[in-house]
C-alpha positions in Angstrom: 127.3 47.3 71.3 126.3 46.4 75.0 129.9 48.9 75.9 127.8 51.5 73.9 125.0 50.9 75.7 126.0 51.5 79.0 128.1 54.5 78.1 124.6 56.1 76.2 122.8 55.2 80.2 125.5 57.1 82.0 125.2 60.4 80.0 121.5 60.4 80.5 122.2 59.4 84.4 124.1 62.0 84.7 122.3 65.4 82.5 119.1 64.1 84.6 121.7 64.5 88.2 122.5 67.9 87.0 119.0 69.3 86.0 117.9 67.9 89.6 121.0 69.5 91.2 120.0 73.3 89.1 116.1 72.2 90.5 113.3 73.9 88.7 112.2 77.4 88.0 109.4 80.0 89.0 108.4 83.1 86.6 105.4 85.5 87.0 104.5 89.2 86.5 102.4 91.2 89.8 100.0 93.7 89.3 97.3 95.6 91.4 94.3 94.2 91.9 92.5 96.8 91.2 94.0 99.4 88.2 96.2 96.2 86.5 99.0 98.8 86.8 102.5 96.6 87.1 103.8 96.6 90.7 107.7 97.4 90.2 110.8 96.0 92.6 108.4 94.0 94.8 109.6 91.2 96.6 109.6 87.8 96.2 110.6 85.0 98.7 110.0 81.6 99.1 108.8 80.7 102.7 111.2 78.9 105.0 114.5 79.1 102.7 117.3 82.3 101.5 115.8 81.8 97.8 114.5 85.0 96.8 114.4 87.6 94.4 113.0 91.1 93.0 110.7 92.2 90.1 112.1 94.0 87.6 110.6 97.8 86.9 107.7 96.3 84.5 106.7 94.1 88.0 107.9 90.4 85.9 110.0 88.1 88.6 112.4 84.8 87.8 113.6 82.5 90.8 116.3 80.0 89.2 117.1 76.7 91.2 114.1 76.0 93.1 113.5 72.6 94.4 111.3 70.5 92.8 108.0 70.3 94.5 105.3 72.7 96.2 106.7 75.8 97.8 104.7 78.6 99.4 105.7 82.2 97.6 105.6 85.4 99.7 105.2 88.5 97.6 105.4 92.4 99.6 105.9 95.3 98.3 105.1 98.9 100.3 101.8 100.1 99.4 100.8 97.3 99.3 98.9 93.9 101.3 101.4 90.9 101.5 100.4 88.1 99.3 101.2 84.4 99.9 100.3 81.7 97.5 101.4 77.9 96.8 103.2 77.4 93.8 105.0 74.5 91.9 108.8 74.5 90.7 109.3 72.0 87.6 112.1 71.9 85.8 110.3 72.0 82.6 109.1 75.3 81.4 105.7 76.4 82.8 103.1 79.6 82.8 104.2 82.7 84.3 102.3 83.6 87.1 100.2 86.1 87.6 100.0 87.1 90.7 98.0 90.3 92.3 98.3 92.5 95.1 95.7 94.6 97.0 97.0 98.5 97.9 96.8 99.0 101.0 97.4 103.0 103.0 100.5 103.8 104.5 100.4 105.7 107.9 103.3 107.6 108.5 104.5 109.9 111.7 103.4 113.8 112.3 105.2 116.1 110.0 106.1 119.2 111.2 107.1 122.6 109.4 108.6 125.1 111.2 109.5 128.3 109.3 112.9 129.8 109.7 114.3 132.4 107.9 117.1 130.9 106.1 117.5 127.3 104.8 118.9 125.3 107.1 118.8 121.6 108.4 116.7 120.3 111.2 119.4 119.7 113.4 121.4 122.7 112.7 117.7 124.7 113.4 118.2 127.3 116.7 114.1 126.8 117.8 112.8 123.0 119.1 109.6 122.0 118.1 106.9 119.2 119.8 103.8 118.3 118.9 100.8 117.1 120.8 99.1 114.7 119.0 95.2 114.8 118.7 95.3 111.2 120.4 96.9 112.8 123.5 94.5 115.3 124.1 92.0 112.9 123.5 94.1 110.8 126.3 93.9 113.6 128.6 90.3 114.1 128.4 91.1 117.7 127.8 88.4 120.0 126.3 90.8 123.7 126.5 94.0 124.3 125.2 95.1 124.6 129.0 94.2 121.0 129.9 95.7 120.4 126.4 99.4 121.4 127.7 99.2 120.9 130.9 102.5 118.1 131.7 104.2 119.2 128.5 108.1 119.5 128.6 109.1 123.2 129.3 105.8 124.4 130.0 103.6 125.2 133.4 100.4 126.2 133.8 99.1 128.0 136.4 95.8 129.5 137.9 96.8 132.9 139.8 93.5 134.2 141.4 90.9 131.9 143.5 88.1 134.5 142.4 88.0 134.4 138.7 90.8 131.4 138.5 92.6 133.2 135.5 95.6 131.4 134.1 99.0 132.2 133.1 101.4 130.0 131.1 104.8 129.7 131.4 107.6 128.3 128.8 111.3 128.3 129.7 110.8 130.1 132.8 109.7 132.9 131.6 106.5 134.9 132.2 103.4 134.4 130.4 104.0 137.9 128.5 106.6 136.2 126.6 104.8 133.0 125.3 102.9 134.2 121.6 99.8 132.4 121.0 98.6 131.4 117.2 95.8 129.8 115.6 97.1 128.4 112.4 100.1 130.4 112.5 97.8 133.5 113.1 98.8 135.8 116.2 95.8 135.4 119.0 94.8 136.3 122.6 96.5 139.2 123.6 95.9 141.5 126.5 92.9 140.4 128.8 92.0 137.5 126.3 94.7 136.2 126.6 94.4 135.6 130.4 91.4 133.6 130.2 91.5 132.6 126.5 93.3 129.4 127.7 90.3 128.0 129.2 88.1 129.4 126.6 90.2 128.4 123.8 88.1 124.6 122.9 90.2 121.5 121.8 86.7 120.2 120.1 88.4 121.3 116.6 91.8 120.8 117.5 94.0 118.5 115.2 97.3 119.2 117.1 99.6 121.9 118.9 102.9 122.8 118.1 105.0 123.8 120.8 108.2 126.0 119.5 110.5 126.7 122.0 113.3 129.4 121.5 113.2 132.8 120.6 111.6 133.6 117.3 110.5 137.0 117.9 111.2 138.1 114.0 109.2 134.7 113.1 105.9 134.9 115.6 105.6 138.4 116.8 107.5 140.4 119.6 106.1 138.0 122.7 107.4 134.8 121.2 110.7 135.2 123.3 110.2 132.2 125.1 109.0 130.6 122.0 105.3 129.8 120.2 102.5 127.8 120.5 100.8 127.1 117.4 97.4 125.6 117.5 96.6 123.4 114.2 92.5 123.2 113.5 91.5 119.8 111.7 91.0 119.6 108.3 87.7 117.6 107.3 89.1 114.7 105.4 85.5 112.2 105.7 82.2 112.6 106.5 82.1 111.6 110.3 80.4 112.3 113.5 81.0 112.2 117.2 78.8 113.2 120.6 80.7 113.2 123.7 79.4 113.6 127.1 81.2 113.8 130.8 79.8 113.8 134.1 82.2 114.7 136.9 82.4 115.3 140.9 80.8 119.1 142.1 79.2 119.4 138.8 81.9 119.1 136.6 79.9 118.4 133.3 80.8 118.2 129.6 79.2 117.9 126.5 80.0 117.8 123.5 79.2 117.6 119.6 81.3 117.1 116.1 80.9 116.4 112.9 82.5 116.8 109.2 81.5 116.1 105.8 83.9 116.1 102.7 82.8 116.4 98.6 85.7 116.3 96.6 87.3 119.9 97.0 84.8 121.4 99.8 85.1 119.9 103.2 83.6 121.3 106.2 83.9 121.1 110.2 81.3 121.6 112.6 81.7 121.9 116.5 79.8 122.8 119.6 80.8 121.8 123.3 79.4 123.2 126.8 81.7 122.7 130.3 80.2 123.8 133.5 81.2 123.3 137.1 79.7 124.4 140.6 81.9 126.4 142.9 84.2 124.7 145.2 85.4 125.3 148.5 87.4 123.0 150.7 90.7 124.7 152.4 91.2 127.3 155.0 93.6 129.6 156.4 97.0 128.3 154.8 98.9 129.8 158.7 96.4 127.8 160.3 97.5 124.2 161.2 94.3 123.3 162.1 92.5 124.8 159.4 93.8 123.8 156.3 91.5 121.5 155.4 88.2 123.0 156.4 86.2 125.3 154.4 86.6 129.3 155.0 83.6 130.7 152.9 86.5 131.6 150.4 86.3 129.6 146.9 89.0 127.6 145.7 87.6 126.9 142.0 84.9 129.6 140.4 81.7 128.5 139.4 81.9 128.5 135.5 79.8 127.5 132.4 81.3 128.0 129.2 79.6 127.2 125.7 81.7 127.2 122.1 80.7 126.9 118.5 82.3 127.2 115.5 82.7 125.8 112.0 85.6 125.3 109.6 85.3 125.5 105.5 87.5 124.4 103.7 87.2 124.6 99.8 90.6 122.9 97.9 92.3 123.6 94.6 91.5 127.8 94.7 93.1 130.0 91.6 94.9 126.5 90.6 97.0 125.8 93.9 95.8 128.1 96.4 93.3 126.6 99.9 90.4 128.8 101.0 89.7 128.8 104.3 86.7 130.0 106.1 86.6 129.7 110.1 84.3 130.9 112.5 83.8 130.7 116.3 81.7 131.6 119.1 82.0 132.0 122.6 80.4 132.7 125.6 81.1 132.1 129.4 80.2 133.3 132.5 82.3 132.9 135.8 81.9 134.2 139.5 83.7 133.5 142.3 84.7 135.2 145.8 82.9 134.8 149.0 80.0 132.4 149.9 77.2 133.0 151.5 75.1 131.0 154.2 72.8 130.6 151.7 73.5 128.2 149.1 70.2 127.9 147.4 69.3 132.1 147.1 72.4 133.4 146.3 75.1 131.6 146.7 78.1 134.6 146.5 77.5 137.6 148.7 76.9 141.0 147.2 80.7 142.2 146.9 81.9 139.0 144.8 83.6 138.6 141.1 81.4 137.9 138.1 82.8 137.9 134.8 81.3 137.7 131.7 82.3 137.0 128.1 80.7 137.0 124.7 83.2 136.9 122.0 83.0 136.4 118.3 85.6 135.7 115.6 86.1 134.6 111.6 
């Protein structure tokens, strides 16, 4: 009897060492917090060891051979908040869990589509595309497309005439002729417009610029031989406001207004932004040694004021898949430069001097 005994102690001695050497057991289902909606191959870790595991598709979780005791459980999944949470393992059965997770958005990096004629992959593609980012421009403190790509890879931007300070830019070496300009993929600013159209051209409405290098005449129009430059408006996507106002050396002034609204399908855009500056002038006679620095009555930078507007609807969903789009913009600008006068305060430019003037409206 007492042999029996002792042999009925050491079974039970040792199915309680094995159940303690398996440890306990942790079982639970995740959802969203907010539609109940199972949250499918999340993961599930306990904190500090290798023990871990995924939910199944219908979001229900099982971690085997857990130590007995308190353990914090980390639970992720993408889309949504991490979620961390002290549990028990026993090695008798208990509740699942039920453990929730809050969504939470997902920023991602630019996209860019570039069309090409035939399907092809991105590395295989004959034209190079970069972006510049709404955040740079904003970096930049530039207010024109010109300040806007000015330090870009490939691309110079110059100022060719000290009288009206019209700009050229370059891509690839080549001449400004073969550079296409679009607005939402749209040809723009040819001819004369497109000589001072940089500096006209506001950023206030700018979500980013494409810069497509290589020759895509059949794609962008018969100047894109050095390549394209694409200028994205932004789409409204909340209601939002923003007033912005510079004040600079020699009059250099900005200001600045923006706001968008959004309603389910109809968003609008609205934009108006002033830049004026005094004329400058502070060098002399380039041959000169000693009068390089010292003003010759000749200005260096035009005396400019320049005023935009514009608005951008945007109504969502149109014959079934279809956006319509409804842009407008206004412009208007006035610049003069040449010779100075001795009098600064009458008339500051003598008779014979350059004065141009542009009103321009487009939709």
């Amino acid at each position: 009897m007492q042999r029996l005994i002792v042999l009925s102690l050491a079974v039970v001695l040792a199915i309680a060492g094995t159940v303690a050497a398996h440890g306990g057991k942790i079982t639970g289902i995740i959802t969203e917090t907010e539609s109940g909606k199972p949250v499918p191959y999340a993961s599930v870790q306990i904190e500090g060891t290798s023990l871990g595991s995924m939910a199944d598709s219908s979001g229900q979780f099982e971690l085997r051979h857990v130590p007995s005791g308190k353990h914090t459980l980390i639970v992720s999944s993408v889309g949504h908040e991490t979620h961390k949470c002290i549990v028990r393992a026993t090695v008798s059965t208990a509740s699942p869990l039920e453990i929730k997770l809050e969504p939470t958005q997902v920023e991602g990096g630019s996209i860019v589509v570039t069309g090409t004629r035939t399907p092809r992959y991105v590395k295989d593609a004959p034209i190079f595309t970069e972006v510049v980012s709404r955040a740079s421009i904003e970096d930049k403190s530039a207010h024109n497309i010109l300040e806007a790509l000015a330090g870009e890879s490939g691309i110079r931007v110059e100022q060719q005439c000290q009288a009206c300070n019209f700009s050229i830019l370059r891509m690839q070496g080549l001449g400004a002729d073969h550079t296409q300009m679009l607005l939402d993929g749209q040809p723009v600013y040819s001819g004369l417009a497109g000589v001072y159209g940089l500096q006209q051209m506001s950023t206030a409405d700018v979500d980013q610029i494409e810069i497509v290098k290589g020759a895509g005449s059949a794609l962008y129009g018969s100047n894109a031989v050095a390549g394209a430059i694409n200028v994205i408006t932004a789409i409204p996507r909340k209601t939002e406001g923003s007033v912005n106002i510079e004040i600079g050396q020699h009059s250099t002034n900005r200001y600045g207004v923006s706001a968008s609204a959004r309603k389910d399908k109809l968003g609008i855009f609205l934009f108006a932004q002033q830049s004026e500056q005094a004329e400058l002038d502070e060098t002399g006679d380039v041959n000169a040694t000693d009068g390089v620095d010292q003003p010759d009555g000749w200005i260096d930078r035009v005396r400019a004021t320049s005023k935009n507007g514009g608005f951008n609807l945007f109504l969502d969903d149109v014959l079934a898949a279809d956006q319509l789009v409804v842009r407008g913009r206004l412009l208007s600008e006035v610049r003069q430069g040449g010779w100075l006068t001795d009098n600064l305060f009458e008339n500051p430019f003598s008779p014979g001097t350059e004065r141009i003037i542009t009103d321009r409206y487009s939709n």
